[in-house]
N, C-alpha and C positions, 0 to 999 in steps of 0.2 A: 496443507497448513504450513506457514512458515513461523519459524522460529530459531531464533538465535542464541546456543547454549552450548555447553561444556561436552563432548564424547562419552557415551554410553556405552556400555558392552552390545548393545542391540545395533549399533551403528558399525559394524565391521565392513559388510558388504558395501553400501554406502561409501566407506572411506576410503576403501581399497578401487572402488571405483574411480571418486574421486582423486586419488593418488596419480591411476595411472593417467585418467585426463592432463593430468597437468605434464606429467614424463614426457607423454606423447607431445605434447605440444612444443616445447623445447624452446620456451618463452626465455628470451635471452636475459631477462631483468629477474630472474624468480632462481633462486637456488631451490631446489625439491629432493630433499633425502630421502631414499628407498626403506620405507618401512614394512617389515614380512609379518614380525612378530606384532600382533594388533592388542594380544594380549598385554605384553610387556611393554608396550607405547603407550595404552592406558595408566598404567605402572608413572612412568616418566613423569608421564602431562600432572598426577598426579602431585608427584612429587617435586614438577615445577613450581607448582603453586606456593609451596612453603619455603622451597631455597633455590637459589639459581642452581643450571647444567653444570657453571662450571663457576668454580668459589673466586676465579680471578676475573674474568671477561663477562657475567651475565650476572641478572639477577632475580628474583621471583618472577613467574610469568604465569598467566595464563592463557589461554587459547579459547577461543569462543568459534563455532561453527554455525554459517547460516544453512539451516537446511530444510528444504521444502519437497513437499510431498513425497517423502521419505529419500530424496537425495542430498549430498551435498554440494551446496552450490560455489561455498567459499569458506576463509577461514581468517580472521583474526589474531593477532599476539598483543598481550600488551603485556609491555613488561613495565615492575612497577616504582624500576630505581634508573636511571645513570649516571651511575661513581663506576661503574665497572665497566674496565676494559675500554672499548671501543664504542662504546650504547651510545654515549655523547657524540662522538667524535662522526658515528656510523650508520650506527643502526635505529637509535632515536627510541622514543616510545614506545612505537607501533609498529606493528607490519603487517601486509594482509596480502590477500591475493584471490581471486575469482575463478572458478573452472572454465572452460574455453566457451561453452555452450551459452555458460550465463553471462557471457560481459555483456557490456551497455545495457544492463537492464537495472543499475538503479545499487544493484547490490554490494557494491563498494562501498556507497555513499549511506547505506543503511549500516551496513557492519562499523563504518565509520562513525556514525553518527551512535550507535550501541556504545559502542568504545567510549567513547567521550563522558558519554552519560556517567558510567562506570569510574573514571578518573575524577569526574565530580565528585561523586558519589564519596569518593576515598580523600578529597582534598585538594585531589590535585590538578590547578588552575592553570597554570603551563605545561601544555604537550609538544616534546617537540616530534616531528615527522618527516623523514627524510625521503627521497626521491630521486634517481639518477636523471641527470639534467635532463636527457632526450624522450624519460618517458613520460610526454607529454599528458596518457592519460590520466596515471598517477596523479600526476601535478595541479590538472586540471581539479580529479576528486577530492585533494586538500585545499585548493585554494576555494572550491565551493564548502567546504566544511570550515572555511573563517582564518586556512592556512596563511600564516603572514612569511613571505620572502625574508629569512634574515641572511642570509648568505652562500654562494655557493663555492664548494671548497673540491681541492682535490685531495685524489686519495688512490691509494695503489692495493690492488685486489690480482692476486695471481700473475703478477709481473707485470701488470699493465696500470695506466693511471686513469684511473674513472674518476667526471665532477659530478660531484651530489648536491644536490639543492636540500638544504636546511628552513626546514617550515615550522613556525612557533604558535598554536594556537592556544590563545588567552580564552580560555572559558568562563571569565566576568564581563569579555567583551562579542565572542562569537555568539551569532545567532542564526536561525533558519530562515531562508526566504519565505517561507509560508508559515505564522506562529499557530494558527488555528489546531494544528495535528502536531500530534507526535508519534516516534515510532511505536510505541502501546497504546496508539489510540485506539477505539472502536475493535478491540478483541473479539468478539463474538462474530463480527463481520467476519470476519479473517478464517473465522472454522468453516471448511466447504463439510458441508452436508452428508455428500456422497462420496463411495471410495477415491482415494487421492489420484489413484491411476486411471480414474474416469474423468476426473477434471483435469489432469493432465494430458490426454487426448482430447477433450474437447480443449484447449487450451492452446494448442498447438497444432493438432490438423484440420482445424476449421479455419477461413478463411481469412489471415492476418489484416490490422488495420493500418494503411498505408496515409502517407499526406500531412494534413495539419491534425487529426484523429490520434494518430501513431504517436506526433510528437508531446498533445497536450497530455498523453496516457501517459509517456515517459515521466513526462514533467509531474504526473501524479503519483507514479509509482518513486520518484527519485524524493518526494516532499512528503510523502505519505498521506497524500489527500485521498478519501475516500471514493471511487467510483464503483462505477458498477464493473465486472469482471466479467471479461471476453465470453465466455458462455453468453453470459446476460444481453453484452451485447449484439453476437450471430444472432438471437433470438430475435431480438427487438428490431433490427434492420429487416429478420424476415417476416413478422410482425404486422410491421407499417408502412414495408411495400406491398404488402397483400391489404393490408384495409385503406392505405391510402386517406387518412384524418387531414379535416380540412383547417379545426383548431385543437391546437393540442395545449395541454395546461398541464405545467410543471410545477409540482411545490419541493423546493430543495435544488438550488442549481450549481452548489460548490463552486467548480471554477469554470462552468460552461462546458464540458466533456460530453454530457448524456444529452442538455437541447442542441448543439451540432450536429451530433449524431443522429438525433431524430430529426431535425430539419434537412440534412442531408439524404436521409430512409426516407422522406415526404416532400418531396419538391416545390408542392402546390401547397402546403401547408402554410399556416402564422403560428404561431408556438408564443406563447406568457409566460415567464418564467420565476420563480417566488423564490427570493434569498435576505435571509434576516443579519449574516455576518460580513460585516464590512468589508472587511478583508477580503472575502472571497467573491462579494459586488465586483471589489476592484478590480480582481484579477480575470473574473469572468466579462468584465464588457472589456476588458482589453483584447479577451479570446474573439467577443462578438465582432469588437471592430476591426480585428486584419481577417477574421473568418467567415463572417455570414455577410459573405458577397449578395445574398440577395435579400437584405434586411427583413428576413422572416421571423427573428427573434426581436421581442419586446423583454427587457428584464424589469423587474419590480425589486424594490429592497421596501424590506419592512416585515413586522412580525407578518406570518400567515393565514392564522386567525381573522386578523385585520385586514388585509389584502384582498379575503377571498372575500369577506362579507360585504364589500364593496365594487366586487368586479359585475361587469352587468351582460358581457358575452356569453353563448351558450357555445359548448365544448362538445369535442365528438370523442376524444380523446382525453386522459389526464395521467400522470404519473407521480408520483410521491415516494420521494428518498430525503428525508430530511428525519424529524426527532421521533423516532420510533413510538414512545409514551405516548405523542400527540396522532397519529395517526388516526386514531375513532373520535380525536376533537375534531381534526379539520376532514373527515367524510361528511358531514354530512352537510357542509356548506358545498365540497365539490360536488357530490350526487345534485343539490340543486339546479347545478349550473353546467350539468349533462345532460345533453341528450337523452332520448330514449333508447334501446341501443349502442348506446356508449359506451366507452371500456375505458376500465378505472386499471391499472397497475403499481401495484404497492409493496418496494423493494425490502428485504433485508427482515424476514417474520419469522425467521426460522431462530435467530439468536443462537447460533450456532447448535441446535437442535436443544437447549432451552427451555422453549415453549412445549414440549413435550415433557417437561418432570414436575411432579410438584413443585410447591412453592418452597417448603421447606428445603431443598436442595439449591434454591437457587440462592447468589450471591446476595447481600443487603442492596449494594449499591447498585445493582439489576432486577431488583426486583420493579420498580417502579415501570421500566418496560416491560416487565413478564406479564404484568397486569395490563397495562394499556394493551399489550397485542391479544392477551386472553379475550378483553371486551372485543378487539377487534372482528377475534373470531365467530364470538358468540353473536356477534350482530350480524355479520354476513355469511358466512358459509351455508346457512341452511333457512336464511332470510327469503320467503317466496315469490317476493320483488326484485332479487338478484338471481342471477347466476354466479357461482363465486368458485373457484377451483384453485389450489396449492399445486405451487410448480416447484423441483428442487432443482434451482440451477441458482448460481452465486449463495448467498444462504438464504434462498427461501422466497419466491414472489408468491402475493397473493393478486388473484386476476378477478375483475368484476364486471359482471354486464350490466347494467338498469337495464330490468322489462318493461317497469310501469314509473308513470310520470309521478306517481306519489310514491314514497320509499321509508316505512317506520323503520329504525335501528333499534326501536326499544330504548 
């Protein structure tokens, strides 16, 4: 589970971990202070929050920690004035920094993107962000966060003269490359099911994805677009080279990540794929046209409901990641237009374990899927015309075979 928040007493091991990650590494751009006492740092950060370290050169701060499946993977400053000291001149708004294990994976640009929010939040519409000219990655994760160049200046740190690039971003003018998601979109998604250090192994010693797969993940993990999560897909590659599906039918295609995938798992395959948000049409046939070299995806835009009740091909395959609530609308247009035999896969039922509590527990605003997936259950799982089986990998597949060519849902 990831999440980005303030230090707890439960986080000692964790921080002391990450502490020494970063010592070790002896990252020339990163000052890293030896903290023992974790007790009395809590203490501090505490007491950051309501007055600056020091009454001349600092001022309010707080610290935010990204940290997932119970490590930390980076950290956050944002401090909330500069009149003091050097903050203008130096140190800027913000500052953050990443543990060595987790760079390039997105997390920079996430804590960044937290941060921001948070200075909205508080009013405050100009951030500045500062960066030593040569650290290009830096530079690069602010100038994709809306960083605007206003000057690079010098400045002398321990007798030597270092240039620092000065970055100003306007938060009535910056925006995300992708507006459909943000980073608390789709919460429930984001609860893994099972203990943290089991999907952490399966996360990392299963077999990585390499190529144009690798890169459109990053691009999803750095924009917070929804896909499906590495368990999900070692599965579904082992999957669909074991059955080998001649058409496969996708409702839900975001940015084109999971029909790649599968048309890549299925060589011989044609793939249909169902996408209702403009946005992510566009971004997805930009995927299909430098990546499905062998024109095996056809994409469709339009609601899905509508889509399917007009398609007129029979399927051997189908997969559904799209509006949860709608999932037992549009089965039973797919079931028509499968095979016998055919295998239905329906992501993300688990609602981060959800669907297990009453109703009264669950949220207002989730309740409307709590119910669409309750029907869902109740129509298939123990429907005598299917076979239907719960898998816990990402949060939650439901897998479906048609036995028979007619299929009541009730």
């Amino acid at each position: 589970m990831v999440v980005i928040r303030t230090l707890g007493k439960q986080d000692e091991g964790a921080f002391d971990n990450y502490q020494q990650a970063l010592l070790a590494d002896h990252n020339p751009f990163l000052y890293v202070p030896a903290q023992t006492d974790f007790k009395a740092y809590l203490a501090k950060l505490a007491q950051y929050e309501l007055k600056p370290s020091h009454p001349d050169d600092s001022t309010a701060t707080t610290y935010y920690y990204f940290t997932e499946t119970g490590e930390i993977a980076g950290r956050i400053s944002c401090r909330w004035q500069l009149e003091k000291g050097n903050l203008r001149k130096v140190d800027g708004h913000i500052g953050y920094e990443t543990a060595p294990k987790y760079r390039k994976r997105g997390i920079a640009t996430a804590l960044l993107r937290f941060a921001l929010e948070k200075y909205r939040q508080r009013g405050i519409l100009d951030v500045l962000i500062t960066a030593v000219e040569g650290n290009e990655a830096s530079r690069k994760t602010i100038e994709k966060a809306g960083g605007q160049l206003d000057a690079i200046i010098n400045f002398e740190e321990n007798g030597k003269i270092e240039r620092l690039a000065h970055y100003w971003i306007h938060l009535d003018q910056a925006e995300k490359t992708v507006k459909s998601y943000g980073v608390n979109a789709n919460p429930n998604m984001r609860r893994p099911v099972v203990k943290p250090e089991l999907v952490e192994m399966m996360r990392t010693e299963q077999k990585q994805l390499t190529g144009f797969l690798a890169e459109i993940a990053q691009f999803a993990h750095d924009e917070n677009v929804p896909i499906i999560p590495h368990e999900t897909v070692v599965y579904f590659q082992f999957l669909l080279q074991a059955l080998q599906p001649q058409k496969i039918l996708e409702v839900g295609t975001a940015i084109g990540f999971s029909a790649l995938m599968m048309a890549q798992a299925s060589p011989s395959a044609t793939l249909t794929t169902i996408e209702r948000n403009p946005e992510m049409v566009a971004l997805a046939q930009e995927n299909f046209d430098k990546f499905d070299q062998d024109h095996q995806i056809q994409l469709i835009q339009g609601e899905a409901v509508d889509v399917l009740a007009n398609l007129t091909e029979t399927y051997d395959f189908a997969f559904m990641d799209s509006a949860k609530s709608k999932y037992i609308v549009f089965l039973p247009e797919i079931l028509n237009r499968l095979s016998v035999g055919g295998i239905v896969v329906i992501d993300d039922v688990f609602q981060g374990g959800d669907v297990a509590k009453p109703l009264e527990e669950i949220k207002r605003n989730q309740r409307s899927i709590y119910r669409g997936l309750r029907k869902l259950f109740e129509a298939t799982l123990k429907n005598p015309s299917l076979t239907a089986t719960l898998l816990p990998l990402g949060d939650g597949l439901l897998m479906i075979r048609k036995n028979n060519e007619q299929v009541d849902l009730g």
